[in-house]
N, C-alpha and C positions, 0 to 999 in steps of 0.2 A: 364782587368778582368781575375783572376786568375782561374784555369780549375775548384776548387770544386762551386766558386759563377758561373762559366756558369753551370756547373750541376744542381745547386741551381735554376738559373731560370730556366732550362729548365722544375726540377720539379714544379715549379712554375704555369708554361704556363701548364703542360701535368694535373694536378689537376682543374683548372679553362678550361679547354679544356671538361673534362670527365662531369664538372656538364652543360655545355651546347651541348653536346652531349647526357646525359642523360635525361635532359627537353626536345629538340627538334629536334634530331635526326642529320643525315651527313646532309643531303641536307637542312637543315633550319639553322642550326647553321652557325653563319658570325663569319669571321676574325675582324671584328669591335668586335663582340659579346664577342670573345674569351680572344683580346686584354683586352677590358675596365675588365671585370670577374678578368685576371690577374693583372691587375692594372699597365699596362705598354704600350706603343705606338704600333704602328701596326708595326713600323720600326724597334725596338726593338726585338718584335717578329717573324718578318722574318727575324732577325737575326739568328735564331734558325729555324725557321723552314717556307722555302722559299712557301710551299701553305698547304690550310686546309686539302689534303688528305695524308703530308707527317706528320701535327699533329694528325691525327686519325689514325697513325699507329704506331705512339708513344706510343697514347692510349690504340690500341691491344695490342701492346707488354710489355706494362708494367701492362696488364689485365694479359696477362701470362704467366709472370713472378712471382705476386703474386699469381696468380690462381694454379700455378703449383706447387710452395712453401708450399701449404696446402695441396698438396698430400701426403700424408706423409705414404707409404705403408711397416710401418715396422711392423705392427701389427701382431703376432704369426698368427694370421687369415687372410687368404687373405677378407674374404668376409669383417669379422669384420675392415678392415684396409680401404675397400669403405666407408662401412658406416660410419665410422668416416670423411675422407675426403669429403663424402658429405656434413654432419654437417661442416666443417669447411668452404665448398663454401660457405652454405648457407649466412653462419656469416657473410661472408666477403658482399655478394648481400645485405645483410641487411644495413651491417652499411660501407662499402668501397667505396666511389665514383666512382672511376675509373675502380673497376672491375664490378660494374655496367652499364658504360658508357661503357667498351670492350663489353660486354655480347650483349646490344643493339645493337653496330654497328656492330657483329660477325651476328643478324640477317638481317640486310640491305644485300643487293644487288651489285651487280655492280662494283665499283671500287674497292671496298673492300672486292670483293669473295675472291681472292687469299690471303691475306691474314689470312681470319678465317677459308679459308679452311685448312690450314696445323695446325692451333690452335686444331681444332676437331678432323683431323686424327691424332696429338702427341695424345691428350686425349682418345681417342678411344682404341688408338695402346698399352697404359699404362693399361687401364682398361682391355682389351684381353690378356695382362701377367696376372695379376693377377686373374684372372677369369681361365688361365692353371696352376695356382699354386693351385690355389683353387680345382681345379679338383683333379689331383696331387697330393693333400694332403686328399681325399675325401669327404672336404667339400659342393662341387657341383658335381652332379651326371652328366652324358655322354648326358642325353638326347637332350642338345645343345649344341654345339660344344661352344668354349673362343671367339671364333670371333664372331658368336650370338647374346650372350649374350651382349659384349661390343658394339657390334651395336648397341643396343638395348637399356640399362642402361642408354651411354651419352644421347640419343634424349629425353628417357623419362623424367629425369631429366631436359636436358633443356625445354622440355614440362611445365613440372610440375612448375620448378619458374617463366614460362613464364606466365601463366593462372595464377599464385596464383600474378604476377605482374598486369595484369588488372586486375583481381577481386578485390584484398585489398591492393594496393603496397603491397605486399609482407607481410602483416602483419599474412598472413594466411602460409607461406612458411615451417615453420616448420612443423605442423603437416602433412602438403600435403606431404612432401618427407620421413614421419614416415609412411604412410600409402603407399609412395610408396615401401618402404623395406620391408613391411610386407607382400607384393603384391609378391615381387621377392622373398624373403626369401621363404614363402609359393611353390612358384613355381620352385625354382630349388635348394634350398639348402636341402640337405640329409637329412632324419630325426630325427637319431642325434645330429644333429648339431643346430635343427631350436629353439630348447629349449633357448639355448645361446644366438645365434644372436639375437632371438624377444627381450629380457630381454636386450641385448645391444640396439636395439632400441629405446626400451620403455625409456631408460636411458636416450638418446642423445634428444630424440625428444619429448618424452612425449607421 
């Protein structure tokens, strides 16, 4: 088998991996489970990937890889350049399987700390540059330092589509993360500035 057909199945196996990850979590989810979803042998797929915690790290990794792929922080505005990358997580938890399925196992426990602990501190580490450009450029005032703030933003956020995930799957996600910008906007963006940004949220999220 020639290297793009093993790539081919491996995204095969790591997409049928993410929607039984995402129904039932690391610990309930079987390599029986994962196999039959892909529609190939169990021998087959430890070809590829020799136990179920070296495919759920498949999973993270290719959670974020597209996750990080929506960051896209070119926007003239640092702050206006989140809020947009939020909308485009959102999109992706909405309709992406697999960044769905990262998102879940990034909150489990245990085998799989280290790996979604270094997922968080990249996205953390990204969102505290820009939060000092923001500064910087005096779109956010002093009164919390870039680090703070970016503390602060990733949890809410993962807050925010985690509660709007049991409350409605997620059918309530957009407005929850419009009313979370308007929370943060309100509170640390300058008030020149907050005219613009609310009016970019209103746009993105309704």
């Amino acid at each position: 088998m020639g290297e793009p057909a093993e790539r081919g199945r491996r995204a095969v196996i790591v997409e049928a991996a993410a929607g039984e990850f995402d129904r039932d979590g690391y610990a309930t989810a079987s390599i029986a489970g994962i196999a039959r979803a892909a529609g190939i042998g169990q021998g087959a797929l430890h070809h590829h990937f020799p136990t179920k915690l070296s495919i759920a790290h498949a999973v993270i990794d290719e959670q974020n890889a597209r996750t990080f792929a929506a960051m896209d922080f070119t926007d003239e505005s640092p702050v206006g350049s989140l809020v947009r990358a939020s909308r485009a997580i959102a999109d992706l938890l909405m309709a992406d399987l697999v960044v769905r399925a990262g998102i879940r196992l990034s909150l489990e426990h245990g085998v799989l700390a280290g790996a979604t602990s270094s997922f968080y501190e990249q996205w953390i580490a990204g969102v505290v540059d820009v939060f000092r450009l923001a500064v910087a450029r005096g779109e956010v005032g002093s009164a919390l330092t870039p680090e703070q703030l970016g503390d602060t933003v990733v949890p809410y956020f993962t807050g925010v589509q985690l509660v709007s995930n049991v409350r409605s799957g997620r059918a309530h996600l957009l407005p929850s993360v419009g009313t979370m910008w308007r929370v943060l906007v309100l509170a640390s963006v300058e008030r020149a500035h907050r005219g613009r940004l609310l009016a970019l949220v209103d746009d993105l999220f309704g």
